[in-house]
Each structure stands twice: as C-alpha cells, then as structure tokens.
MIGUTOR-695538 format. One record per residue: x, y, z of N, C-alpha, C in turn. Coordinates in nm, 2 decimals. Layout:
BEGIN
ATOM, neast, nnorth, nup, caeast, canorth, caup, ceast, cnorth, cup
ATOM, X, Y, Z, X, Y, Z, X, Y, Z
...
//
This chain:
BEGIN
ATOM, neast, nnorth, nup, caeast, canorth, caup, ceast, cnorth, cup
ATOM, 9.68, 9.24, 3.62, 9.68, 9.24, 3.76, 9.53, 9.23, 3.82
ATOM, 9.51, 9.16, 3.91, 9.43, 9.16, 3.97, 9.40, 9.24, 4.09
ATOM, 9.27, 9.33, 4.06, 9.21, 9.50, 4.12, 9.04, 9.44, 4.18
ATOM, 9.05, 9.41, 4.31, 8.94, 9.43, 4.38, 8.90, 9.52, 4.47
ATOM, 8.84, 9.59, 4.49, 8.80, 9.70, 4.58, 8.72, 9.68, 4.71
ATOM, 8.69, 9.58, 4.73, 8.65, 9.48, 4.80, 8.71, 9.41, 4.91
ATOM, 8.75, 9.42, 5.01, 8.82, 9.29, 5.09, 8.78, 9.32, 5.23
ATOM, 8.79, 9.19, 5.31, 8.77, 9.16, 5.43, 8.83, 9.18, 5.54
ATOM, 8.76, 9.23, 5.64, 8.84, 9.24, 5.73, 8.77, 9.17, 5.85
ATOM, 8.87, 9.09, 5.94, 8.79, 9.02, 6.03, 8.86, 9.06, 6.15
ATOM, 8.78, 9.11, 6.24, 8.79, 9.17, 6.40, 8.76, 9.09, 6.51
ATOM, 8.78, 9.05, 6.56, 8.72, 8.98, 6.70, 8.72, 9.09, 6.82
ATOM, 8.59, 9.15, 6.87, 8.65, 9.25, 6.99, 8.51, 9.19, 7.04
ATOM, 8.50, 9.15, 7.22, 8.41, 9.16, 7.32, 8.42, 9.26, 7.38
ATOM, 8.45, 9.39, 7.37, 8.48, 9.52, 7.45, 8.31, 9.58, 7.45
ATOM, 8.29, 9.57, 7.59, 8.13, 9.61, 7.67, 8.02, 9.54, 7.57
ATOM, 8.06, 9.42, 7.56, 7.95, 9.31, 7.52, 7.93, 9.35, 7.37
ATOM, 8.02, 9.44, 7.32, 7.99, 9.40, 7.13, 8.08, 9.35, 7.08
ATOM, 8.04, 9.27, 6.99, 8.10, 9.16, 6.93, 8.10, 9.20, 6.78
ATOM, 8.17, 9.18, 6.72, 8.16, 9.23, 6.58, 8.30, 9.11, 6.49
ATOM, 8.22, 9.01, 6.42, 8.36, 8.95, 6.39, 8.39, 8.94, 6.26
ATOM, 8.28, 8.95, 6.13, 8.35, 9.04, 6.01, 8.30, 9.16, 5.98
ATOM, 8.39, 9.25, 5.89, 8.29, 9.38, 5.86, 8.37, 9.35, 5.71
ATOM, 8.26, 9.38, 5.61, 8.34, 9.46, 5.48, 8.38, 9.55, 5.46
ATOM, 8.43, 9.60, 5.43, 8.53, 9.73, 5.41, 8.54, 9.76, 5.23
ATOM, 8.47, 9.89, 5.20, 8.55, 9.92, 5.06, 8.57, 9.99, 5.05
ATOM, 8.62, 10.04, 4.92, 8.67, 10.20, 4.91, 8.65, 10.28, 4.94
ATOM, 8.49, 10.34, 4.92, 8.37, 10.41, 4.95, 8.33, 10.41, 5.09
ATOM, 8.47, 10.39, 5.17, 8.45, 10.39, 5.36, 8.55, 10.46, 5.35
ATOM, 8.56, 10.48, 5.51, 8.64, 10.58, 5.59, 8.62, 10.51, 5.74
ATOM, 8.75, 10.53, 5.80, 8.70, 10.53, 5.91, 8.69, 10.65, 6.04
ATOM, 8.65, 10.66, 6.11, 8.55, 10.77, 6.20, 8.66, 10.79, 6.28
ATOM, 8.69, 10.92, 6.24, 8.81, 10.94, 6.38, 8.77, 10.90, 6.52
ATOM, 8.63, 10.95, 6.58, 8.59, 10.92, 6.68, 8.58, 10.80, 6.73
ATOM, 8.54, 10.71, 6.64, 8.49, 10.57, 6.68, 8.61, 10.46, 6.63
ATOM, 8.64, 10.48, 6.54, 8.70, 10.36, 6.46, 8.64, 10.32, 6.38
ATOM, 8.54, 10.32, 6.38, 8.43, 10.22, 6.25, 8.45, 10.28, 6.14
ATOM, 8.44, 10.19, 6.05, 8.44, 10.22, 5.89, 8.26, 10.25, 5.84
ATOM, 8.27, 10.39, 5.79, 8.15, 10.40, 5.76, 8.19, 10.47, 5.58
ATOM, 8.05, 10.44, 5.53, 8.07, 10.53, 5.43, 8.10, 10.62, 5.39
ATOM, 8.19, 10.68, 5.26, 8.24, 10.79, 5.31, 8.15, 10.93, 5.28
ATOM, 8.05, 10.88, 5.21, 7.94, 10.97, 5.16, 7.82, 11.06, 5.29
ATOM, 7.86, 10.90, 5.44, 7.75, 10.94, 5.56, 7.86, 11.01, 5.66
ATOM, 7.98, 10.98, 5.64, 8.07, 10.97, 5.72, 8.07, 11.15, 5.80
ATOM, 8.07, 11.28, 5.75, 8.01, 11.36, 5.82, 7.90, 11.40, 5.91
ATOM, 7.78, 11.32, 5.85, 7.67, 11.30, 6.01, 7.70, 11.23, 6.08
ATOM, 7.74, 11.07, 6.04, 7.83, 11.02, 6.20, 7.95, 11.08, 6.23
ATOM, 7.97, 11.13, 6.19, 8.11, 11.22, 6.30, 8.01, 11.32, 6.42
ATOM, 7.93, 11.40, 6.33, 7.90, 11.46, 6.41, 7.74, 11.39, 6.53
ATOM, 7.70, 11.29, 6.49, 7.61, 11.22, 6.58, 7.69, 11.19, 6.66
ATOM, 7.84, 11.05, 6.68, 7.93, 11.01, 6.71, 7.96, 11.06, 6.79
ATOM, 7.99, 11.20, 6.80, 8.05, 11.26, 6.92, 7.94, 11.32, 6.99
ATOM, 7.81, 11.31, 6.97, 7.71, 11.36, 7.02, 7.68, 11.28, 7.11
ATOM, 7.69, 11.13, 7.06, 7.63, 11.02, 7.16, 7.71, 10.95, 7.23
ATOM, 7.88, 10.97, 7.17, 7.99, 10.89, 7.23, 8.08, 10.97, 7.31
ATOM, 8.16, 10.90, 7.39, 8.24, 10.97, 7.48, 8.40, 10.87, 7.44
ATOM, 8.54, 10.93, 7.42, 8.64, 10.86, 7.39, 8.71, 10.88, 7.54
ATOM, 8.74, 10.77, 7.64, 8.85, 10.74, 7.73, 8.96, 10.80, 7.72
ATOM, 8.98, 10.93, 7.81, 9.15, 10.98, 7.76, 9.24, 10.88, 7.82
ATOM, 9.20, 10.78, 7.90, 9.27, 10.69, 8.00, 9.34, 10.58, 7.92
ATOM, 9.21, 10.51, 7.85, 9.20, 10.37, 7.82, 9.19, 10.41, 7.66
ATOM, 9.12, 10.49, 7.62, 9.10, 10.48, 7.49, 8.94, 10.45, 7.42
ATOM, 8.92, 10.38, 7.52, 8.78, 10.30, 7.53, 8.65, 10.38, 7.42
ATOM, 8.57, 10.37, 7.34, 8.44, 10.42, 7.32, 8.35, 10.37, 7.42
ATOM, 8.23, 10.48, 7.46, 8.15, 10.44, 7.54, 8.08, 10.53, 7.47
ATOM, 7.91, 10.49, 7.55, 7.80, 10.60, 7.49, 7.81, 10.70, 7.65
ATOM, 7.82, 10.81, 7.59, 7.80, 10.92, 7.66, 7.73, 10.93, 7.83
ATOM, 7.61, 10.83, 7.83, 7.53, 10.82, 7.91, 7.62, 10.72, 8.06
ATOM, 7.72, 10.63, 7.99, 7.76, 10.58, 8.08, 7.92, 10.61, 8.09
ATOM, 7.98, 10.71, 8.06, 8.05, 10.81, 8.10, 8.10, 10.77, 8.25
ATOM, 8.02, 10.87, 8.35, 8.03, 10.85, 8.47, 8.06, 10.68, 8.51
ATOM, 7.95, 10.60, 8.49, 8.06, 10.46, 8.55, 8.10, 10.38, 8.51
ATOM, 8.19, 10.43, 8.39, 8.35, 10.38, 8.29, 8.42, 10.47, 8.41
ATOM, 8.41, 10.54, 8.45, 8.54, 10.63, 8.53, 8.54, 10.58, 8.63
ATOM, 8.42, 10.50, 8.69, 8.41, 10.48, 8.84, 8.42, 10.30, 8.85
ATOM, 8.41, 10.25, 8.73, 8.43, 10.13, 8.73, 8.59, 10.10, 8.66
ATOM, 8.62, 10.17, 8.65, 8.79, 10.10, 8.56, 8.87, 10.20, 8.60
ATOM, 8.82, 10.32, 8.63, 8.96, 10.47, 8.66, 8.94, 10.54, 8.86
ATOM, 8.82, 10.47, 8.90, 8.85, 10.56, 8.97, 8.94, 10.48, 9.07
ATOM, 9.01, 10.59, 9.20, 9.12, 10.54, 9.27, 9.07, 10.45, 9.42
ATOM, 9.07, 10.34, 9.42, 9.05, 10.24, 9.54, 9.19, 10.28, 9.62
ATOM, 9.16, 10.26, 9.78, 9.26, 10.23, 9.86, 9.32, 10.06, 9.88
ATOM, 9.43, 10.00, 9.85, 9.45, 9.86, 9.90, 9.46, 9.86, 10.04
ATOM, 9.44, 9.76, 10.11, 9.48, 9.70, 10.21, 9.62, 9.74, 10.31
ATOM, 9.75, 9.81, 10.24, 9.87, 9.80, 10.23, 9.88, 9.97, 10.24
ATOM, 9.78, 10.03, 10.20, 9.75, 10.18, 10.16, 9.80, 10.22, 10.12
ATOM, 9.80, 10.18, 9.95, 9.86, 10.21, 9.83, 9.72, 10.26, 9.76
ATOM, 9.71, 10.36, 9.71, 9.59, 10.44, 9.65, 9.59, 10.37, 9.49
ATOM, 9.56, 10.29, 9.42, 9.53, 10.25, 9.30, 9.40, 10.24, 9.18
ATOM, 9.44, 10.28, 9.08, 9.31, 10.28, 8.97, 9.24, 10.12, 8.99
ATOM, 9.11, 10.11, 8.99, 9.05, 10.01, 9.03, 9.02, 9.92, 8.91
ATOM, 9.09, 9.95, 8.81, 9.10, 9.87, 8.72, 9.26, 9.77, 8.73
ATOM, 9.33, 9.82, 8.83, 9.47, 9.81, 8.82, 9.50, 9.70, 8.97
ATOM, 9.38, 9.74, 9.05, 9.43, 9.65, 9.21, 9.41, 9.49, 9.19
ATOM, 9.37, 9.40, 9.08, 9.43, 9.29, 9.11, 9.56, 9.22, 9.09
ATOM, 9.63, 9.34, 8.96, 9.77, 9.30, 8.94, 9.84, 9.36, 9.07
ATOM, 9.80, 9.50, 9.12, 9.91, 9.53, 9.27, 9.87, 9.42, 9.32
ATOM, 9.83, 9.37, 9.38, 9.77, 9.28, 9.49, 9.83, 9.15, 9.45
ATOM, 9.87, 9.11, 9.34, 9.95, 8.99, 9.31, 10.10, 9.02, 9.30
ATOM, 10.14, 9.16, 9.26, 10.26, 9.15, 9.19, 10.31, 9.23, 9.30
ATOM, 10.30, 9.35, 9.35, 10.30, 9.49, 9.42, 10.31, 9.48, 9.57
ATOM, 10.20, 9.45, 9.59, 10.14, 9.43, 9.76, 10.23, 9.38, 9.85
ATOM, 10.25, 9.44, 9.96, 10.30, 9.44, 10.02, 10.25, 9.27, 10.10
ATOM, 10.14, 9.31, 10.11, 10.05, 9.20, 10.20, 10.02, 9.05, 10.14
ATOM, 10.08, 9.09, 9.95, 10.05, 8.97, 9.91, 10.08, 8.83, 9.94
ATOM, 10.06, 8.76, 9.87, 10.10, 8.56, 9.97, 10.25, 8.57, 9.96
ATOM, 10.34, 8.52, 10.08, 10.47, 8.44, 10.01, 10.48, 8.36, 10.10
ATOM, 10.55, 8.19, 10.06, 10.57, 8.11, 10.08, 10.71, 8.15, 10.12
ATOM, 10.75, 8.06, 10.23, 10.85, 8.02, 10.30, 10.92, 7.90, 10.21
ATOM, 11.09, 7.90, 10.18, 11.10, 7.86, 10.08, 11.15, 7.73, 10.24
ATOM, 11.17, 7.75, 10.36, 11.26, 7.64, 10.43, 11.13, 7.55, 10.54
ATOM, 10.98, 7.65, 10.53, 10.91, 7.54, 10.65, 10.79, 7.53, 10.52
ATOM, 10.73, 7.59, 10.38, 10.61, 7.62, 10.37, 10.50, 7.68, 10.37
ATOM, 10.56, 7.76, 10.48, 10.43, 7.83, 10.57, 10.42, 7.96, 10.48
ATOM, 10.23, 7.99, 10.44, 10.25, 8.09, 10.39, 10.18, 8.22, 10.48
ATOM, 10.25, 8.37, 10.41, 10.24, 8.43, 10.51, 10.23, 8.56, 10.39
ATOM, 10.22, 8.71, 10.44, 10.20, 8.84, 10.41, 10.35, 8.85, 10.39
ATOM, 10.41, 8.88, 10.23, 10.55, 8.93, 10.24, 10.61, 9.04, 10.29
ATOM, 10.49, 9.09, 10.33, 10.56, 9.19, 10.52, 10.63, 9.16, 10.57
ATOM, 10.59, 9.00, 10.62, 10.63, 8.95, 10.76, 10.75, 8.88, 10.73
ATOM, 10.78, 8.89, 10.57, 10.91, 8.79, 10.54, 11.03, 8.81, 10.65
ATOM, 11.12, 8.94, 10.60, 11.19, 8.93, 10.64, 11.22, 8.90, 10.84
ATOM, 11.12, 8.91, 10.88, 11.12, 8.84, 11.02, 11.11, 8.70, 11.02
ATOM, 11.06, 8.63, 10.95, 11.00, 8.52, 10.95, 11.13, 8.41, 10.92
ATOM, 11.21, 8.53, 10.76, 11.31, 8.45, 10.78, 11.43, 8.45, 10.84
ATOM, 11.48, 8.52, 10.94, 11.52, 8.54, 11.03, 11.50, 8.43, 11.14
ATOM, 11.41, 8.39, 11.20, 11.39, 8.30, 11.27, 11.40, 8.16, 11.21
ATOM, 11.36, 8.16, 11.11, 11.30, 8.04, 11.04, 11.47, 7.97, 11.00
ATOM, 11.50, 8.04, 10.88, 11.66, 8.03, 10.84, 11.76, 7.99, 10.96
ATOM, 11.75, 7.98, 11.05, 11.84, 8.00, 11.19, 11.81, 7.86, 11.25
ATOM, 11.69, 7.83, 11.22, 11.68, 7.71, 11.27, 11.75, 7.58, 11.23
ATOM, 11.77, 7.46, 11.29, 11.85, 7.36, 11.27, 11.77, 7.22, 11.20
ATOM, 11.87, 7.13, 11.13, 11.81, 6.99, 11.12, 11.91, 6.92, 11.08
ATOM, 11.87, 6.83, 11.09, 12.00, 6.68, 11.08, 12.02, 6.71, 10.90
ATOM, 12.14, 6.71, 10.83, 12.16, 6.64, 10.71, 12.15, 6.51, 10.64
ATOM, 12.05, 6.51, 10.55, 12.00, 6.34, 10.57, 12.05, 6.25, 10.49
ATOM, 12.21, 6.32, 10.50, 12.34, 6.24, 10.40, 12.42, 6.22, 10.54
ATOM, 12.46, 6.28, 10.59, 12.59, 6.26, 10.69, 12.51, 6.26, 10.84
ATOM, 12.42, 6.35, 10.90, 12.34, 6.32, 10.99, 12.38, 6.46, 11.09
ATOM, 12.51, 6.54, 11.02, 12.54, 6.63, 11.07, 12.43, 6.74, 11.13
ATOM, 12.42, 6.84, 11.27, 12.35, 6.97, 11.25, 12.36, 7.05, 11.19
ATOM, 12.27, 7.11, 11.09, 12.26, 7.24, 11.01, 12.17, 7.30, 10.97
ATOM, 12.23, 7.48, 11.01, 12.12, 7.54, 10.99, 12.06, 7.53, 10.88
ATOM, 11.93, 7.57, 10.82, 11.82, 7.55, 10.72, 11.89, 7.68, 10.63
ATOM, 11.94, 7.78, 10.67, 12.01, 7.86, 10.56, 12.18, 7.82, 10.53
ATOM, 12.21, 7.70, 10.57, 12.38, 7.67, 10.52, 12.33, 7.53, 10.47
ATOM, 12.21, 7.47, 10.50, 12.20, 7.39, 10.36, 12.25, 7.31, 10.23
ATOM, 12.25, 7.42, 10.16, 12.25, 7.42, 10.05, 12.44, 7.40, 10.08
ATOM, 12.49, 7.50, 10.12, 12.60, 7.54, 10.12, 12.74, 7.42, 10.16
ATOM, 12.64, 7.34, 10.29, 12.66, 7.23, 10.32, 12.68, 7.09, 10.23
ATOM, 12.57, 7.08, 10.18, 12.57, 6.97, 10.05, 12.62, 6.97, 9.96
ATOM, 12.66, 7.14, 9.90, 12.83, 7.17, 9.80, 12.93, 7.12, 9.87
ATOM, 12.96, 7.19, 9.97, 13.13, 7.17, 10.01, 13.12, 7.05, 10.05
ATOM, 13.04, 6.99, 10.15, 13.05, 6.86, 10.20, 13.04, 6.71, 10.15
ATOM, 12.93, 6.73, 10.05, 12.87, 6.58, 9.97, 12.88, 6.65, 9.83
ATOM, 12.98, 6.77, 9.78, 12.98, 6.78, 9.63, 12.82, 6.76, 9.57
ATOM, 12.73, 6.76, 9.60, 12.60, 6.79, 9.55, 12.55, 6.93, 9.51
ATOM, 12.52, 6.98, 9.40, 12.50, 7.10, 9.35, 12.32, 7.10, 9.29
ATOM, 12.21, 7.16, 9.37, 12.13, 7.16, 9.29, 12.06, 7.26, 9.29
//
C-alpha cells in the first residue's frame, strides 16, 4: 500500500484581506484550537498561548481577528443600526432586511407598474385593482383585478 505522510490541502479564504491558497499539512501538525491553523505539533503550545494573546475569536460570527481590532469587528459587522422602517438590526444583516424584510422596500405594481414602498401596497392596490379597461379580445369593460378571471371564463385563455 501506498503510505504518504504528506498531502495537500488547498484553501481559498479572502476573510480580512488574507489569502492563503495552499498549505501543507503533515503529520507532525495540529491544528490550533484558537485559530484553525495547522502548526507544528512540537510549536503548537507557544502558539496557543501567543494566539490567544494576540487573537480575539467572534462569539457571533466565528471570525479570528487580532485583538487590537476587536472593538471595530463588533462595530462594523455586530453592532445594532436602526432601519428606516424602525426595525433595530445587526449592521452586518441590514442589506438583506432592506431587500427581503423591509417594510419600505421596492414593490411593483403587478396591474399599472408603478413602483412604490410595500407599505403603501395594500392601498395602492385597492385603488389600482378597481380600476377599469376595455378587453382587448371582446372590447368588454373590466376591472384590472377580474382580468384574468375574465379571459378564463370568457375567451377560455388560461395563463
């Protein structure tokens, strides 16, 4: 059988501008509870204890940082921003509310276009839906919300 002690391991991480994309790994490693890295296992108790001297572990994210910048990892990714909508959110977290969440975020009008704060929907469609237009099969009036419903029962069109 073939016994190598030796092998590769290839990482791709950009996490706070380090890049690291092969490391060797052999037997004679370990890796660092604190950090993740594979170090030797001979050094491997002074970097544990430098590691935690100089590093700080994210109870949030997980993240390694050096100690020094501590304070704004918390204030750039954890601390809590107010939205617009006055939803209190981790500021690592307000572009997905603000797309997915938000009150205030975009929605289109599915019967004129018009885009608007999905606050204002349900008014909007209210008014909007209610309004009228010719059928541009029969030439009949109908409202913009019987549509659809219209072009079933009437012209058997289903789409």
């Amino acid at each position: 059988p073939y016994e190598d002690s030796n092998f590769t391991i290839s990482i791709e991480s950009t996490h706070q501008g380090y890049s690291m994309t092969e490391h060797e790994i052999t037997e004679d490693m370990t890796e660092c509870e604190h950090c993740g890295r594979f170090v030797s296992k001979s050094t491997i108790f002074m970097h544990s204890i430098q590691c935690e001297k100089m590093n700080w572990k994210c109870g949030e994210c997980r993240q390694i940082v050096p100690i020094s910048e501590k304070e704004s990892h918390i204030e750039r990714y954890h601390a809590e921003v107010t939205c617009e909508c006055g939803a209190n959110i981790e500021r690592s977290l307000i572009e997905l509310h603000k797309e997915y969440e938000c009150r205030f975020r975009p929605w289109k009008c599915t019967y004129c276009d018009l885009t608007m704060n999905l606050s204002d929907r349900g008014t909007h469609l209210a008014m909007c839906s209610s309004r009228t237009t010719n059928c541009e099969l029969c030439g009949v009036i109908v409202r913009y919300r019987d549509m659809k419903h219209h072009k079933q029962t009437v012209h058997n069109i289903y789409e």
